[in-house]
C-alpha positions in Angstrom: -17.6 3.7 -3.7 -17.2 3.2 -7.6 -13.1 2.7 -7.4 -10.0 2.1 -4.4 -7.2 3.9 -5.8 -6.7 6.5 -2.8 -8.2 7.3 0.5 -10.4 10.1 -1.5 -12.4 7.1 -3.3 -13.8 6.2 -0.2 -16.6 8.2 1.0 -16.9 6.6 5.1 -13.2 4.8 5.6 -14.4 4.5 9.6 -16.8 2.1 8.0 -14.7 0.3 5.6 -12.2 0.0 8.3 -15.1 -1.9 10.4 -16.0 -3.8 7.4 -12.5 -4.9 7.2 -12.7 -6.4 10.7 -16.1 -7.9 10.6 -15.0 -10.2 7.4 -11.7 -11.0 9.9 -14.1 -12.5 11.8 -16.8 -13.9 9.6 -14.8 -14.6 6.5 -17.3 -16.7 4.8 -19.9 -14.3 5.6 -20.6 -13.1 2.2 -19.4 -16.3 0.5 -22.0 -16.0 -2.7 -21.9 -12.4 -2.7 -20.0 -12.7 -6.0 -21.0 -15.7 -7.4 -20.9 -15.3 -11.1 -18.4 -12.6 -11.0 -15.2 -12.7 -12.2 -12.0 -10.2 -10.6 -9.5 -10.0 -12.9 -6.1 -9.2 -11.3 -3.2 -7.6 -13.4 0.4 -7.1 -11.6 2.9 -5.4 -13.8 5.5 -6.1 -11.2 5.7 -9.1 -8.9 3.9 -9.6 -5.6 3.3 -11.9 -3.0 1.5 -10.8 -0.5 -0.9 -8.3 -2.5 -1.6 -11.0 -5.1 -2.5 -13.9 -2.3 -4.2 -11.8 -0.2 -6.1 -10.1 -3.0 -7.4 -13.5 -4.6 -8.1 -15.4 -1.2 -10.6 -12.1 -0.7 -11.9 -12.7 -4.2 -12.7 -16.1 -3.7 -14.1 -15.6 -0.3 -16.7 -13.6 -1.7 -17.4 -15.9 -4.9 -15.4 -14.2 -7.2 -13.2 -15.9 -10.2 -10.0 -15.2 -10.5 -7.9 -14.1 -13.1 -4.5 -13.4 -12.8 -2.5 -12.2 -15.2 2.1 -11.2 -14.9 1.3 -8.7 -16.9 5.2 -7.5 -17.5 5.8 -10.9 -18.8 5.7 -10.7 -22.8 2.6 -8.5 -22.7 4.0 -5.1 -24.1 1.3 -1.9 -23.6 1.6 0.9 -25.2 0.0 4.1 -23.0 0.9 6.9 -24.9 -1.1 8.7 -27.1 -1.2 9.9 -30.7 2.1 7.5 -31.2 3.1 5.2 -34.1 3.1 2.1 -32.8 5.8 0.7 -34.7 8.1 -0.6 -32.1 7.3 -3.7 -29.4 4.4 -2.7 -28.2 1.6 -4.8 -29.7 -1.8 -3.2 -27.6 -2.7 -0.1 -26.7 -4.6 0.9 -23.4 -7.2 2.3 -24.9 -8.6 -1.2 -26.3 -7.2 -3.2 -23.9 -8.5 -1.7 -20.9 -11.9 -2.0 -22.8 -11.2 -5.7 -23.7 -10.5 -6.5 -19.9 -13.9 -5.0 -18.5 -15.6 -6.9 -20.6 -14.3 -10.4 -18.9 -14.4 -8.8 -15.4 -16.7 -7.0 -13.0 -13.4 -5.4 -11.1 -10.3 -4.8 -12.1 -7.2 -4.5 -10.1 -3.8 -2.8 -11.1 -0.7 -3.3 -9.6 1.8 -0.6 -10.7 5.7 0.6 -10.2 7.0 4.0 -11.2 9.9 4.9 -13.2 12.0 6.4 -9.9 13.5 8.5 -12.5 10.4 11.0 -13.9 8.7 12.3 -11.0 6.2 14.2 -12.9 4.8 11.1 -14.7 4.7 9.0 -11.5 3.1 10.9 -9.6 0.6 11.8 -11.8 -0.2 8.0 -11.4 0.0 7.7 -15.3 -0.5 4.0 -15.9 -3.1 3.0 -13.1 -5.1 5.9 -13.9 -5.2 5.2 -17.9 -6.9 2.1 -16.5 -9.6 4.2 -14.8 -10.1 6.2 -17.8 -10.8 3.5 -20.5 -12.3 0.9 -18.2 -15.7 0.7 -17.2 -15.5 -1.1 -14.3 -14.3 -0.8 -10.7 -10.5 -0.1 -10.6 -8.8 -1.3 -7.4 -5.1 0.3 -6.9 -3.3 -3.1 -6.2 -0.5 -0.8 -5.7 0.1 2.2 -7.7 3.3 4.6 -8.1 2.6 7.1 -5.5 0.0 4.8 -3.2 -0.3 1.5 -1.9 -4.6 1.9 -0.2 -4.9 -2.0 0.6 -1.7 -2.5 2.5 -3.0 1.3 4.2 -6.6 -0.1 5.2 -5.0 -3.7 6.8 -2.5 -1.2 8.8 -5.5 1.2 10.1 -7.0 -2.3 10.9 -4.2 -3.2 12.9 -3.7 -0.2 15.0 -7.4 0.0 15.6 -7.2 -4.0 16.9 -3.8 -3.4 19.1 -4.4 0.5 20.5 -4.6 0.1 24.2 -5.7 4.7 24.4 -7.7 6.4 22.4 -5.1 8.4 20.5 -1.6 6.6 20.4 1.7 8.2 18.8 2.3 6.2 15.7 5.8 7.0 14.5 6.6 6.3 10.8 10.5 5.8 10.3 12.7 5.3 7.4 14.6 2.5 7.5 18.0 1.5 5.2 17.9 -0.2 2.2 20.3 -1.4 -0.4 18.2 -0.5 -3.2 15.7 2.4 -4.1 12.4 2.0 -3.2 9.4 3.9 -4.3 7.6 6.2 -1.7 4.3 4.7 -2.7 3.6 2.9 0.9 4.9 5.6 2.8 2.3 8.1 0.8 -0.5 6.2 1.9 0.3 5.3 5.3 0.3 9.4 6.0 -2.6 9.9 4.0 -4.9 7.1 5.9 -3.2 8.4 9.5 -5.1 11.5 9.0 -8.6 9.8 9.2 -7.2 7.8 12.4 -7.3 9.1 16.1 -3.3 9.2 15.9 -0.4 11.5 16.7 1.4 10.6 13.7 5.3 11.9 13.6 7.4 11.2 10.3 10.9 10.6 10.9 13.8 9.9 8.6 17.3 11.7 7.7 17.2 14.7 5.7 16.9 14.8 2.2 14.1 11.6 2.5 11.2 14.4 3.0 8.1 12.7 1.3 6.3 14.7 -1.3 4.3 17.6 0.6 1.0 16.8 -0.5 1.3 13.4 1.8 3.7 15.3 4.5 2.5 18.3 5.1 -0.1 17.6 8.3 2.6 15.9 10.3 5.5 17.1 12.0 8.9 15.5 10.6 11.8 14.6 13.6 15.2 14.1 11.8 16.5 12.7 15.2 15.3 8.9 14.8 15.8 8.3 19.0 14.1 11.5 19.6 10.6 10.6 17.6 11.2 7.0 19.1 10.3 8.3 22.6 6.9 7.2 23.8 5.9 5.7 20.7 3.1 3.3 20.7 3.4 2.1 17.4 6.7 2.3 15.1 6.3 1.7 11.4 9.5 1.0 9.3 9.4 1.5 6.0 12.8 2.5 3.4 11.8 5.1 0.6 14.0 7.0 -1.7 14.9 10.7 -1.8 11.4 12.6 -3.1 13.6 15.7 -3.9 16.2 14.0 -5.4 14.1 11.7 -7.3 14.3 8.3 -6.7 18.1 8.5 -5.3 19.6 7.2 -2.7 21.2 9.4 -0.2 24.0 9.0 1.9 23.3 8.4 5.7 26.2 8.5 8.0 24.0 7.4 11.1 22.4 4.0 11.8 18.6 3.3 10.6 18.0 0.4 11.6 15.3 -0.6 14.0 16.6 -2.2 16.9 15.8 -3.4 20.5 18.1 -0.1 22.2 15.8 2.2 19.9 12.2 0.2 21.0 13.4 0.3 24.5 12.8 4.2 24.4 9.0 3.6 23.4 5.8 3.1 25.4 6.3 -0.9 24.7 5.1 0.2 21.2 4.4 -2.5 18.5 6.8 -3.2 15.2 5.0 -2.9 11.8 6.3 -3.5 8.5 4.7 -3.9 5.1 7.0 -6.8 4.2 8.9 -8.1 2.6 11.8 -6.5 4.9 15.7 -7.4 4.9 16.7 -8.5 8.3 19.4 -6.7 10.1 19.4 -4.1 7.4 15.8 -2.3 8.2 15.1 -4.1 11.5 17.1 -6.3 13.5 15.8 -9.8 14.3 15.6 -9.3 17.8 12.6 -6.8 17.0 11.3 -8.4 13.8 11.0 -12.0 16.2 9.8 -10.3 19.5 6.1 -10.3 20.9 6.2 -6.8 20.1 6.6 -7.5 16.2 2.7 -7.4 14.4 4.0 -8.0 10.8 2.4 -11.4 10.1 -0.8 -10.2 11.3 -0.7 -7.2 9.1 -0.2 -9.5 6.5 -3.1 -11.4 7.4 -5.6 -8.2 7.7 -4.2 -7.8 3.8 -7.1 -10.5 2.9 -10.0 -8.8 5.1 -8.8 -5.4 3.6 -9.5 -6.4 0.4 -12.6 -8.1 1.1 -13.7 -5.5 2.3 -13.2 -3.1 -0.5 -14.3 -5.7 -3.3 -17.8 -5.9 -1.1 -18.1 -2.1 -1.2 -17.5 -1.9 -5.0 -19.9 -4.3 -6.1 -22.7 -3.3 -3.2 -22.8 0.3 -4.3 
């Protein structure tokens, strides 16, 4: 594997899914692995789970860290052929170059625009990092994709499935603002290397993009897809077709105990952060049946597991 950015990057992710849960349960396996190598960790929007998560792995494996806000006073310029007469002090080109030469893996952590689809999902800034750096690039987050949070969800469904194929439902949820579609992308694309019967619902108008839709069959009746479930996974997105909007929805979203009640007992995922009582209810989001902590625990062993692959190729 010579970069995470998508589920193509990855040439077994059966393997790197069991790698995932053998560091879960001998963290300090590989503790020297990386001794003497540094990550460097770049967020040009904020996180908290993705950057803990990311750097405990790091150091687990005896990695430095770096971490770097990059949207705070560091103003890159990744267009080309441009005058750069304006606030933008670096270009991509030479800082992408710069940066590989303090790190042996670099990790990205993007946002898109919500307002020009064509450049978002062409995954412009995270892959002008892949093209001028020459070192591992790990998706930390992208415009169109979020692979880590994917792999620590395959995780979890492999570690909670009680048959070997269960109906994992992915529903949107309300939000107050517009979110990108990026975790809702990858969550698709990773169900298709899973044993799963994976049904997308949400109200119409919120279809994703087809490239990440198109294998599953879409419910627009929320109640409907609910039945039988196994697994529900909330997540809000904005309107794909109407980029980056938000649509009016004249029916409830919100995940709540009446809706679970019409599953197979299924279990409550969520990427976090989530509002309560907007996209779940706290009866759902505090029951036994919620695994949302422990999908933010499998976010370290994800990444461990995909550092380990980069560097032992």
């Amino acid at each position: 594997m010579k970069q995470f950015t998508q589920l193509a990057d990855v040439p077994n992710p059966s393997a790197l899914i069991d790698k995932a849960q053998y560091f879960k349960a001998n963290p300090l396996a590989a503790n020297d692995f990386a001794k003497g190598k540094t990550a460097v960790l770049l967020f040009f929007n904020p996180s908290l789970r993705t950057r803990l998560s990311t750097e405990k792995a790091a150091l687990q494996l005896g990695f430095s860290v770096m971490t770097m806000n990059a949207a705070q006073g560091w103003k890159l310029e990744f267009e080309d052929q441009i005058v750069m007469n304006s606030d933008k002090a670096e270009h991509i080109r030479e800082a992408a170059q710069v940066i590989s030469q303090y790190a042996d893996v670099i990790g990205i952590r993007t946002f898109p625009s919500l307002t020009d689809k064509d450049k978002d999902y062409s995954d412009y800034i995270l892959q002008r990092f892949v093209e001028f750096s020459s070192v591992p690039i790990v998706s930390l987050e992208s415009a169109i994709r979020h692979p880590l949070q994917s792999l620590a969800d395959c995780l979890t469904i492999k570690e909670h499935q009680t048959k070997s194929k269960p109906k994992v439902v992915l529903t949107w949820a309300p939000h107050p603002k517009a979110l990108p579609q990026a975790v809702a992308n990858s969550f698709a694309e990773w169900m298709s290397i899973m044993d799963v019967d994976l049904t997308i619902t949400h109200p119409e108008g919120y279809e994703l993009a087809p490239t990440f839709q198109q294998h599953f069959p879409v419910e627009y009746h929320q109640q409907k897809a609910f039945e039988g479930a196994d697994f529900i996974y909330a997540k809000n997105w904005s309107s794909f077709q109407n980029y980056g909007k938000i649509l009016e929805v004249k029916n409830n979203w919100t995940i709540t105990a009446e809706k679970m009640a019409l599953t197979n007992q299924a279990k409550f995922m969520h990427c976090l952060p989530v509002r309560r009582n907007v996209v779940v209810a706290d009866e759902v989001l505090d029951s036994p049946q919620s695994l949302v902590i422990e999908q933010a625990n499998n976010r370290t062993f994800a990444a461990q597991a995909v550092l380990h692959e980069l560097l032992n190729h």
